[in-house]
Structures are given as structure tokens and as C-alpha cells.
HTML snippet that shows the backbone in 3Dmol.js (N, CA, C, O; Angstrom):
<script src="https://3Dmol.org/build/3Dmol-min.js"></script>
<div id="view" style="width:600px;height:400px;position:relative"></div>
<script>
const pdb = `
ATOM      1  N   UNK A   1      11.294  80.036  -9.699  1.00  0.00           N
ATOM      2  CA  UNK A   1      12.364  79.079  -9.609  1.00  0.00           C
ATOM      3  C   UNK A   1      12.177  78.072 -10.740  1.00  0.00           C
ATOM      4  O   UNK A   1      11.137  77.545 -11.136  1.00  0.00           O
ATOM      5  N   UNK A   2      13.580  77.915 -11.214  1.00  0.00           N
ATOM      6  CA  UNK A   2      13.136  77.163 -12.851  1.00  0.00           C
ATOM      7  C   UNK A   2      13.626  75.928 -12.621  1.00  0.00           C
ATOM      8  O   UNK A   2      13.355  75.148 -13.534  1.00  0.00           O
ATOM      9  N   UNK A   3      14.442  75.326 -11.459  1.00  0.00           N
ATOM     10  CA  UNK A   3      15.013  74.327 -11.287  1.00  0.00           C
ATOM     11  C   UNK A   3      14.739  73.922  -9.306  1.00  0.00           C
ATOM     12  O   UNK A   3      14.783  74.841  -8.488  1.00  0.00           O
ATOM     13  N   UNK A   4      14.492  72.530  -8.900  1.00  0.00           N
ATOM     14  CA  UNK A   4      14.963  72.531  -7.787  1.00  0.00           C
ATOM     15  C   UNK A   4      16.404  72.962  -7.311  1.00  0.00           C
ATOM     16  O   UNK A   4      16.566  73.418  -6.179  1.00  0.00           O
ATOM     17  N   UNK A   5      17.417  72.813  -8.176  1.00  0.00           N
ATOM     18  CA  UNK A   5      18.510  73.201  -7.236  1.00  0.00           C
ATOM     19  C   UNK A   5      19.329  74.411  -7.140  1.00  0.00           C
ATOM     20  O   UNK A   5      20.495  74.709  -6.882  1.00  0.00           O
ATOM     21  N   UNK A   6      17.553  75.332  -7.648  1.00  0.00           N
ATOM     22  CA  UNK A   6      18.227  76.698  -6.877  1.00  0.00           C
ATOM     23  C   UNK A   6      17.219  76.878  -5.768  1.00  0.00           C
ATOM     24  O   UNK A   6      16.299  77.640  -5.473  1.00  0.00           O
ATOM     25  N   UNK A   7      17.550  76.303  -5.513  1.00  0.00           N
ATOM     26  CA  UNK A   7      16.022  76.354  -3.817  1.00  0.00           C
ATOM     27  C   UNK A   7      16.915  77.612  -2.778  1.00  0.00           C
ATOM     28  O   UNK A   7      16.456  78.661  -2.326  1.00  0.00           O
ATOM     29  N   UNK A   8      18.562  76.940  -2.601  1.00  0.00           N
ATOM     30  CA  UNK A   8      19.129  77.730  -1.659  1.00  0.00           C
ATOM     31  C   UNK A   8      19.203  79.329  -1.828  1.00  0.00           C
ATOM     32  O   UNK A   8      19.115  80.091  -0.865  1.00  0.00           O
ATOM     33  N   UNK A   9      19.378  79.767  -3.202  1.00  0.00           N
ATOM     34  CA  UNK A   9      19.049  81.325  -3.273  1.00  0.00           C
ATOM     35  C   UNK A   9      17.354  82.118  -3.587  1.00  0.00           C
ATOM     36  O   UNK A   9      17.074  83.299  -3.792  1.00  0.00           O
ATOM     37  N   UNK A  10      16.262  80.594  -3.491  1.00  0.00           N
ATOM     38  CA  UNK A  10      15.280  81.650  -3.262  1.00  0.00           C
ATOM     39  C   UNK A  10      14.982  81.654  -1.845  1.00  0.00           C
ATOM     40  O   UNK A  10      14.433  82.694  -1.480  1.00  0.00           O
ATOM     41  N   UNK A  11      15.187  80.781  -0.932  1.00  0.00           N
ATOM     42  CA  UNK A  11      14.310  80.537   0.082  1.00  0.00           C
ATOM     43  C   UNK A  11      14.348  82.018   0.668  1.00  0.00           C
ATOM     44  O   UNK A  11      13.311  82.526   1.095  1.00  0.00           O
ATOM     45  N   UNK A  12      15.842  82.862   0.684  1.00  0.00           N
ATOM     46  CA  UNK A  12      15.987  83.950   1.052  1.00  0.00           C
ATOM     47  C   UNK A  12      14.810  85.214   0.788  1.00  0.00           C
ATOM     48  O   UNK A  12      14.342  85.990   1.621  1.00  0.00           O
ATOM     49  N   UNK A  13      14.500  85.097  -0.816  1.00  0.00           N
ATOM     50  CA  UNK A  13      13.782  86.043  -0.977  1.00  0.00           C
ATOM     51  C   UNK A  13      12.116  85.375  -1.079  1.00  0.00           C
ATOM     52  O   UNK A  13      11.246  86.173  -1.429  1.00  0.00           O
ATOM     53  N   UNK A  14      11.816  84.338  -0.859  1.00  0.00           N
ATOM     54  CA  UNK A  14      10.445  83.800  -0.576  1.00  0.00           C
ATOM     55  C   UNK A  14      10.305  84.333   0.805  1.00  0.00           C
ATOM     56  O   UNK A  14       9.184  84.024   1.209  1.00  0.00           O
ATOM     57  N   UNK A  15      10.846  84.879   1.535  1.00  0.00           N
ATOM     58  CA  UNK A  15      11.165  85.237   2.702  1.00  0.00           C
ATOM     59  C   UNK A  15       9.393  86.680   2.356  1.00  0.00           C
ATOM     60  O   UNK A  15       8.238  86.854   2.742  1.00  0.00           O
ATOM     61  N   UNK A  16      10.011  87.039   1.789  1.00  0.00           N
ATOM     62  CA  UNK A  16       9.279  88.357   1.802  1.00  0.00           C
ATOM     63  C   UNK A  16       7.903  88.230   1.035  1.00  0.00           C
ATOM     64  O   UNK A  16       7.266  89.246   0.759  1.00  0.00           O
ATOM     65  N   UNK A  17       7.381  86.772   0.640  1.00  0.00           N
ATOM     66  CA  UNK A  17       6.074  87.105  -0.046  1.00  0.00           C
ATOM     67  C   UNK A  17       4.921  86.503   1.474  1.00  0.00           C
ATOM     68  O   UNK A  17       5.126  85.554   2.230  1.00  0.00           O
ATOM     69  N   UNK A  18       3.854  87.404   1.466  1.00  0.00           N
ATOM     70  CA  UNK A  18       2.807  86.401   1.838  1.00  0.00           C
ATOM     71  C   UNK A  18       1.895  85.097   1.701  1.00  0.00           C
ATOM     72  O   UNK A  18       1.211  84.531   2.554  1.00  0.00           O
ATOM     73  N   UNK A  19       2.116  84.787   0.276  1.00  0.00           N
ATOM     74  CA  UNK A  19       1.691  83.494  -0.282  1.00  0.00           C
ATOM     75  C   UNK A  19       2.160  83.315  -0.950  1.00  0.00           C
ATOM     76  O   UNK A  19       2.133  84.099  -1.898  1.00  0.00           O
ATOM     77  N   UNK A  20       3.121  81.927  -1.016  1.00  0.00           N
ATOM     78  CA  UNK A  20       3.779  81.277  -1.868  1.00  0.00           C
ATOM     79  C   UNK A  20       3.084  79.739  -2.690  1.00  0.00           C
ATOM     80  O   UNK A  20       2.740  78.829  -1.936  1.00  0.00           O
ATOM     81  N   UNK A  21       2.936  79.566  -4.083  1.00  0.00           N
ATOM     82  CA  UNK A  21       2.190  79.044  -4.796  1.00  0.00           C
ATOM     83  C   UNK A  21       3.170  77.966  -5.350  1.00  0.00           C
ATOM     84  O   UNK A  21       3.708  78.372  -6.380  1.00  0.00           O
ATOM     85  N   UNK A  22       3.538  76.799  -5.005  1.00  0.00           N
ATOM     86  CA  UNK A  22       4.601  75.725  -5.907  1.00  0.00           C
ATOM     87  C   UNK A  22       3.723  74.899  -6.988  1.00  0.00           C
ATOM     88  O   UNK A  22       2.606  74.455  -6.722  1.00  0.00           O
ATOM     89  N   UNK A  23       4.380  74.744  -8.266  1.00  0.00           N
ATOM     90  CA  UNK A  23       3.861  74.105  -8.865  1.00  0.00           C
ATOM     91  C   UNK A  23       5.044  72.839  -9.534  1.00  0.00           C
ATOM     92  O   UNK A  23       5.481  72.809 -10.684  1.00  0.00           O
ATOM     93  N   UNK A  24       5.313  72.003  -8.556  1.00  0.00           N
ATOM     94  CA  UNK A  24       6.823  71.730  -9.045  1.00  0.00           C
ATOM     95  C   UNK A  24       6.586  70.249  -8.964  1.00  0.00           C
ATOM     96  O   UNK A  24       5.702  69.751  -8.268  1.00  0.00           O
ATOM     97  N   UNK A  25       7.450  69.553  -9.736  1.00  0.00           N
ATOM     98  CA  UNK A  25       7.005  68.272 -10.357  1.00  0.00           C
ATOM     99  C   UNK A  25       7.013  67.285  -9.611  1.00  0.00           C
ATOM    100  O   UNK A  25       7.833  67.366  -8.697  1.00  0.00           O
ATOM    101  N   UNK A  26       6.314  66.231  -9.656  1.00  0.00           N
ATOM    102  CA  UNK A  26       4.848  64.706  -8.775  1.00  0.00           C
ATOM    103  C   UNK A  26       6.365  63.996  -9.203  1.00  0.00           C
ATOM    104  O   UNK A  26       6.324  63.235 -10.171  1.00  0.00           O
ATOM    105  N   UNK A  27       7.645  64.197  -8.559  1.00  0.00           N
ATOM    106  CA  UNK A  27       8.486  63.040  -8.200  1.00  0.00           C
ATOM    107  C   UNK A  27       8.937  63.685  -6.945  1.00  0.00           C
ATOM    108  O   UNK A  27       8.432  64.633  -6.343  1.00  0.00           O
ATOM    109  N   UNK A  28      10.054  62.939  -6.655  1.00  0.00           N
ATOM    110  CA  UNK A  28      10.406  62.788  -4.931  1.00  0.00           C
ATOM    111  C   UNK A  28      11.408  64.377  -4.924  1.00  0.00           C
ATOM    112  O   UNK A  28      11.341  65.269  -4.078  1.00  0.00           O
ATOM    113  N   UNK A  29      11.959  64.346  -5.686  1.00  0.00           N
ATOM    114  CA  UNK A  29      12.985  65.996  -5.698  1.00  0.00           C
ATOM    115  C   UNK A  29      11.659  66.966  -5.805  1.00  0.00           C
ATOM    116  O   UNK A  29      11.800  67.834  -4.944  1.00  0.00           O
ATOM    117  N   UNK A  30      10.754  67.111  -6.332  1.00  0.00           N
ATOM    118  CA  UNK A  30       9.659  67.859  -6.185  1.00  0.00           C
ATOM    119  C   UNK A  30       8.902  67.991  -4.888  1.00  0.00           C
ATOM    120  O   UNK A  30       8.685  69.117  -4.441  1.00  0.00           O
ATOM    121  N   UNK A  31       8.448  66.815  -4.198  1.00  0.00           N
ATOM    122  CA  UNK A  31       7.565  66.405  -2.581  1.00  0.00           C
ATOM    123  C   UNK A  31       9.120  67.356  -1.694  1.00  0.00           C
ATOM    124  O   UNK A  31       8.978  68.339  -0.966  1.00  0.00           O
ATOM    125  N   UNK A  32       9.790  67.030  -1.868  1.00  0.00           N
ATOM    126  CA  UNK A  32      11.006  67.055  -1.565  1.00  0.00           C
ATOM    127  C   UNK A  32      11.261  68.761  -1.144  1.00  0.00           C
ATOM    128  O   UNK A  32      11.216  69.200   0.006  1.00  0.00           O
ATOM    129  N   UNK A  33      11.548  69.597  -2.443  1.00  0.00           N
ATOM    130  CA  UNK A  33      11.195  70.589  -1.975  1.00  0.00           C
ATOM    131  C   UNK A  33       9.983  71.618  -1.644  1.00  0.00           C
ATOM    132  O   UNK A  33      10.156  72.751  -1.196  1.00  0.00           O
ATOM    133  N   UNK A  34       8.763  71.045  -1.933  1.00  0.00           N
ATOM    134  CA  UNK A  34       7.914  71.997  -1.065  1.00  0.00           C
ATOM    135  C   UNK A  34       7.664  71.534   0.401  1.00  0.00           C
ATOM    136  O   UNK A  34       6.714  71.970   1.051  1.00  0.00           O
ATOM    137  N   UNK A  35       8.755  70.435   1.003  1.00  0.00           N
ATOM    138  CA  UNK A  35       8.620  70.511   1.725  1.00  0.00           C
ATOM    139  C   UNK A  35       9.390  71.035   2.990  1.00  0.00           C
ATOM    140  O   UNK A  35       9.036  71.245   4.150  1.00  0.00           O
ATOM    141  N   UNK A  36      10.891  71.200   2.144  1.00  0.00           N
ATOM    142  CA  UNK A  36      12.249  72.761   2.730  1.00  0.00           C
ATOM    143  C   UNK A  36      11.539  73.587   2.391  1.00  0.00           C
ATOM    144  O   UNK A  36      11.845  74.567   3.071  1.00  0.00           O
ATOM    145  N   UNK A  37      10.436  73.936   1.492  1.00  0.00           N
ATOM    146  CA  UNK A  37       9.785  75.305   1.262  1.00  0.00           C
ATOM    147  C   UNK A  37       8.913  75.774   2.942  1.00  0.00           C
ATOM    148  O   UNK A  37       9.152  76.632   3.792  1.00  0.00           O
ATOM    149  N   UNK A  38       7.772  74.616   2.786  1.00  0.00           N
ATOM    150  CA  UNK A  38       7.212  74.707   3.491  1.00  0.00           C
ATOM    151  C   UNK A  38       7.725  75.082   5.101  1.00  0.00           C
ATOM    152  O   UNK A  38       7.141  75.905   5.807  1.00  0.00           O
ATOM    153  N   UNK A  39       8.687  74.463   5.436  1.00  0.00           N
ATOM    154  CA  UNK A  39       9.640  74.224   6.273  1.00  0.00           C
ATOM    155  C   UNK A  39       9.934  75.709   6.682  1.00  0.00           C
ATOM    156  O   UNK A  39       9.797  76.236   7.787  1.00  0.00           O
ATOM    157  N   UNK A  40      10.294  76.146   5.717  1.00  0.00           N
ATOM    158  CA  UNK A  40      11.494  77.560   5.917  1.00  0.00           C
ATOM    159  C   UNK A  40      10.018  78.774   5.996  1.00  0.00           C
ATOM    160  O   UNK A  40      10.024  79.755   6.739  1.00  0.00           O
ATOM    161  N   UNK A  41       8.937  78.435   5.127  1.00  0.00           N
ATOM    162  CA  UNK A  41       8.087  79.562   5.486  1.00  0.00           C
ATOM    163  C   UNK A  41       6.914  79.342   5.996  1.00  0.00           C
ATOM    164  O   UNK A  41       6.271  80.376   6.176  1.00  0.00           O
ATOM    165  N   UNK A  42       6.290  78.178   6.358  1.00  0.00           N
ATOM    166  CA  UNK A  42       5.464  77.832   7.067  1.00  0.00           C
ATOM    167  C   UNK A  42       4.176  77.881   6.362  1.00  0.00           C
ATOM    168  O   UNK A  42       4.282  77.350   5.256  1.00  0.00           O
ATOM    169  N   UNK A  43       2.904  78.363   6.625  1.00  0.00           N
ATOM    170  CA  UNK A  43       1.486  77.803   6.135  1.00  0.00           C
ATOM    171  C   UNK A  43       1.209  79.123   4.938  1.00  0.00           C
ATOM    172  O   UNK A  43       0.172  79.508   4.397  1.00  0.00           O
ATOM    173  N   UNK A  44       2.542  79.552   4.834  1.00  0.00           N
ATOM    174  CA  UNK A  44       2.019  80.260   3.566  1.00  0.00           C
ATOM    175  C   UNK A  44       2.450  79.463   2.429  1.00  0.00           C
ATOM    176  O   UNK A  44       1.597  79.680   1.568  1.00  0.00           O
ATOM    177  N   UNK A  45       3.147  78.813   2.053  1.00  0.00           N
ATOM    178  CA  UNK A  45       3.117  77.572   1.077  1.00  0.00           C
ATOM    179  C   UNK A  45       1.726  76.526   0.590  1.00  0.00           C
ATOM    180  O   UNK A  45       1.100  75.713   1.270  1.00  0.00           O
ATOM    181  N   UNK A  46       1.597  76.839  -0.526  1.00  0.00           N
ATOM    182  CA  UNK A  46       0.462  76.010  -0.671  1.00  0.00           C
ATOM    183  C   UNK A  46       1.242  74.960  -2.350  1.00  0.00           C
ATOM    184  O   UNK A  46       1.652  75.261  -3.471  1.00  0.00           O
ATOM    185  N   UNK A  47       1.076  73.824  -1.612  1.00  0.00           N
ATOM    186  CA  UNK A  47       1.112  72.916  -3.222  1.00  0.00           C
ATOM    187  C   UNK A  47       0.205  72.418  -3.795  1.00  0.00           C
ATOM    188  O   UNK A  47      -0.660  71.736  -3.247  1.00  0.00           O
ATOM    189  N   UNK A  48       0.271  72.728  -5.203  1.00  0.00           N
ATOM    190  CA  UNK A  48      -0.452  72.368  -5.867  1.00  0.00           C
ATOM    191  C   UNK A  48      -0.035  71.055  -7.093  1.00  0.00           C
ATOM    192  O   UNK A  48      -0.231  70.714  -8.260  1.00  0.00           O
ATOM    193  N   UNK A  49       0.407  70.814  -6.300  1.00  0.00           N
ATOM    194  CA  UNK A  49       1.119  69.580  -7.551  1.00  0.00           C
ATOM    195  C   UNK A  49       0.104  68.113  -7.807  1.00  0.00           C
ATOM    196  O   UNK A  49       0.252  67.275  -8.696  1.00  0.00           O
ATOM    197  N   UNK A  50      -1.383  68.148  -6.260  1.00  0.00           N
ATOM    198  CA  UNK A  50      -2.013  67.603  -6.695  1.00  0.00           C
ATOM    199  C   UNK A  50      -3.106  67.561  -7.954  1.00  0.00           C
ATOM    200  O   UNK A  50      -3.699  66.657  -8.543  1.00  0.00           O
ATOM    201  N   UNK A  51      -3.064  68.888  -8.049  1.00  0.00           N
ATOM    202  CA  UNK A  51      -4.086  69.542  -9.424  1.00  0.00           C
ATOM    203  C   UNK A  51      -3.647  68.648 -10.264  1.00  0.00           C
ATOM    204  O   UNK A  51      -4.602  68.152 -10.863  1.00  0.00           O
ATOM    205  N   UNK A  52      -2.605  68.193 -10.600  1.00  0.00           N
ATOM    206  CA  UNK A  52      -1.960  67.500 -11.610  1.00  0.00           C
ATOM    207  C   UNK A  52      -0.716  66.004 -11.699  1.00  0.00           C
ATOM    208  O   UNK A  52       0.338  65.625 -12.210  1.00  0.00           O
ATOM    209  N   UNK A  53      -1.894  65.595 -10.720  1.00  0.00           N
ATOM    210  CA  UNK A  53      -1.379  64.381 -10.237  1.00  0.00           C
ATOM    211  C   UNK A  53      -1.002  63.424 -10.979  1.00  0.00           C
ATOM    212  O   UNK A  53       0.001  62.852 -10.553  1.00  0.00           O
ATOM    213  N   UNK A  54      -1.541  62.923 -12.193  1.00  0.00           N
ATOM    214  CA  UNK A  54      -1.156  62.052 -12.954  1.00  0.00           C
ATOM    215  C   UNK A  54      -0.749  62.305 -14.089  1.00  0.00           C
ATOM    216  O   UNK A  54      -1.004  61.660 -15.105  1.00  0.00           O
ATOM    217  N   UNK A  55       0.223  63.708 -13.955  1.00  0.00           N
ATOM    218  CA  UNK A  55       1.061  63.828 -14.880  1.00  0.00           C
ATOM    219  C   UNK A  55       2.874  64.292 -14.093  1.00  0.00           C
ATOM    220  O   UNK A  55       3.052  64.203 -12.878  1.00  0.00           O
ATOM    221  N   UNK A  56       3.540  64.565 -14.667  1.00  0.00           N
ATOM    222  CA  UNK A  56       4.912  64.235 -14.119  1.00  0.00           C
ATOM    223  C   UNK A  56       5.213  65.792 -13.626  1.00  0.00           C
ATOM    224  O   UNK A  56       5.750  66.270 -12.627  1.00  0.00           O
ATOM    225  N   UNK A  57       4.617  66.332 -14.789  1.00  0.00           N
ATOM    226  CA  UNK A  57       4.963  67.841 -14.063  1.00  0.00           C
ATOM    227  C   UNK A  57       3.404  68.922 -14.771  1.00  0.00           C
ATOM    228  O   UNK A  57       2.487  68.511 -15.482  1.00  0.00           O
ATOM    229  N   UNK A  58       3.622  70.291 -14.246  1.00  0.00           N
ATOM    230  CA  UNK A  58       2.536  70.981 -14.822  1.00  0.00           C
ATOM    231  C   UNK A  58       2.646  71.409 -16.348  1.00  0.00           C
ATOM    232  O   UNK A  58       1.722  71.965 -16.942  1.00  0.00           O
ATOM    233  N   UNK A  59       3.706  71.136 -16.843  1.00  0.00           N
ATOM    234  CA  UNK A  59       4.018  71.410 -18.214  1.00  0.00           C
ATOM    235  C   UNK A  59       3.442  70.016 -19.251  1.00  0.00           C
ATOM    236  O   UNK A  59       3.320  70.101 -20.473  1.00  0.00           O
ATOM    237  N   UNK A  60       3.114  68.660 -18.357  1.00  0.00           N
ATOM    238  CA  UNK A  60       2.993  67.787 -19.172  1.00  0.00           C
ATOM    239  C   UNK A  60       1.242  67.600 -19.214  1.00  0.00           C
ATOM    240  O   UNK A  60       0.527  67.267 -20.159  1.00  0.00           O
ATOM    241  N   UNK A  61       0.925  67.914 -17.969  1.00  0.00           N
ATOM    242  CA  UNK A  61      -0.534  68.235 -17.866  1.00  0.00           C
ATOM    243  C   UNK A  61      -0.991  69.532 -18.706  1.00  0.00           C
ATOM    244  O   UNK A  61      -2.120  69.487 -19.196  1.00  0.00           O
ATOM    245  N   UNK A  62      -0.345  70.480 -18.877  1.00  0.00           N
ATOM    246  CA  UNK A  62      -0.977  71.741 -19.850  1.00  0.00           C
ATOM    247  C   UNK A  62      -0.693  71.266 -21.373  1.00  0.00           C
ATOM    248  O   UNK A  62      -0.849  72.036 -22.321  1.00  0.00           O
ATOM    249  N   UNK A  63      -0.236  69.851 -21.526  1.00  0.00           N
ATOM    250  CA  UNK A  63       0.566  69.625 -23.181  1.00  0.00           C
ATOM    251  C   UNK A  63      -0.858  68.144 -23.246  1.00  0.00           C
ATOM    252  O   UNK A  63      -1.199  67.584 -24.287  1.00  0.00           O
ATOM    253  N   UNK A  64      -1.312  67.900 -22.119  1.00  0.00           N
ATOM    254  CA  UNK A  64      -2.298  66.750 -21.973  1.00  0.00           C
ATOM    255  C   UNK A  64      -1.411  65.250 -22.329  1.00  0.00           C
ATOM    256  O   UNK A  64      -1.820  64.309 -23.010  1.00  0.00           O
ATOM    257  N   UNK A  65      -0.316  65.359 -21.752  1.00  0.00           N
ATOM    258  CA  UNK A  65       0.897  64.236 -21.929  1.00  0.00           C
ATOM    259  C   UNK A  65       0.680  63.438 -20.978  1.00  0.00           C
ATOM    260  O   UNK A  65       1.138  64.143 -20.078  1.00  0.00           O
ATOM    261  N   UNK A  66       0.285  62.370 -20.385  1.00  0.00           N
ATOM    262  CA  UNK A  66       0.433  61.433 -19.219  1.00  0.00           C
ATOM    263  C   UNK A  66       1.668  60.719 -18.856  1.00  0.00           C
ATOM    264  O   UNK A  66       2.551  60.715 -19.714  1.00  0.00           O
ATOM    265  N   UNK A  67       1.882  60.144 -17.795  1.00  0.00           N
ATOM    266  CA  UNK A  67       3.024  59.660 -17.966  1.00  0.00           C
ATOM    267  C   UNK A  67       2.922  58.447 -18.546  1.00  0.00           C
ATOM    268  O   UNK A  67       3.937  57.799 -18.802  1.00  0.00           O
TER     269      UNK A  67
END
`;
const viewer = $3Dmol.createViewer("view");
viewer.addModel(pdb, "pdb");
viewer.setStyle({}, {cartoon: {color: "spectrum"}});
viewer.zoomTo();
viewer.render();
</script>
């Protein structure tokens, strides 16, 4: 998923994995959806958005960008 606001056409097919891995960005539309993620598939969701807490997203932490 390359954007939060296609959440509504994956949740369907997150349907079918056993572990789901979010790496989606340390603002509130991010907390936001792993937590309809979490919601819709339960303790197979794992976030990792703390790995990279003091950066805005995982792209700014792999560029070593802070906010």
C-alpha cells in the first residue's frame, strides 16, 4: 500500500496473509491506520513505525533525515 487512502481496497486482500508488517508514517493518518488495520485483522499486524520514531516516515530514516 503506497498511500493511506487506499486502505479500503487492501483490507480485503490483507485478509489472506498470516502476518502483516506496516511500516507507515509517525503522524496521526499513519497511528490511524494501523489501527483499522489492526482492527480488521487482529494480532497479526505488527507496527513498526516505532523502529523509526524520530523520523516522519521510514523513507526519511533510511535517507538519515530527521524531522
Amino acid at each position: 500500500m503506497n498511500s493511506v487512502s487506499n486502505l479500503k481496497k487492501c483490507l480485503v486482500e490483507l485478509e489472506r496473509y498470516t502476518a502483516i508488517h506496516c511500516y507507515l508514517d509517525n503522524d496521526l493518518a499513519g497511528r490511524k491506520t494501523v489501527e483499522t488495520i489492526a482492527g480488521f485483522c487482529g494480532n497479526r499486524v505488527t507496527d513498526h513505525s516505532e523502529c523509526y520514531y524520530n523520523y516522519k516516515d521510514l523513507n526519511d530514516y533510511l535517507r538519515g533525515k530527521r524531522r
